[in-house]
C-alpha positions, 0 to 999 in steps of 0.5 A: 782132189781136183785132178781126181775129179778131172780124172773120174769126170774125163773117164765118165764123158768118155764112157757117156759119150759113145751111144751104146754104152748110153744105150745100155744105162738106159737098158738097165734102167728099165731092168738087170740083163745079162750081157748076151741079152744086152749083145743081142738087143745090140746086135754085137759080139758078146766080147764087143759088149763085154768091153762096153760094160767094161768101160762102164763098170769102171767108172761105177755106173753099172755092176756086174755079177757072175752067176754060173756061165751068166753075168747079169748087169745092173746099174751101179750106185754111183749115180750121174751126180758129179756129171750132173753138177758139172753140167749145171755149174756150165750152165748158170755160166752161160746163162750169166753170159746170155743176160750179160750179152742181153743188156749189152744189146738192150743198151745198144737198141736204147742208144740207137733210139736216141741217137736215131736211125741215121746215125 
């Protein structure tokens, strides 16, 4: 189960980590496009765009459906949740690490005013 989860949140950074493809989530957020208006708010190729919503359908963060000669785009069910815990699992460990380091230097300004400055 871990590696699978490994596997689909390596795939999901992937995918979140170019800024298009970050463009078109927030694009089909506000609403459904086809993917010739999601290429032309984009200013790329219709293939160019096909592969970026590719890369994203993928992983289940948006889906496709094929009426006549349009694909029209919208969110998929598959939310951020898993990157979203992931994140805040990094973060409560760095913060943990900041009030450690905290205390650390607390403890160094209270021993340096006992010893006093020449020390």
């Amino acid at each position: 189960m871990v590696q699978l989860s490994n596997a689909y949140l390596d795939a999901s950074f992937g995918a979140l980590s170019d800024a298009t493809r970050r463009g078109v989530l927030e694009q089909l957020a506000r609403a459904d496009a086809s993917i010739s208006d999601l290429a032309a708010r984009f200013d790329m190729t219709l293939t160019g765009m096909k592969k970026h919503v590719g890369v994203l359908e993928q992983i289940g963060l948006v889906t496709t459906e094929k009426v006549g000669r349009v694909r029209t785009c919208r969110l998929g069910v598959a939310g951020l949740e898993a990157e979203a815990a992931w994140i805040a699992r990094q973060r409560h460990l760095w913060a943990a690490r900041f009030d450690a380091l905290d205390d650390v230097v607390e403890d160094l300004k209270a021993k340096e005013k006992e010893d006093g400055p020449d020390r």
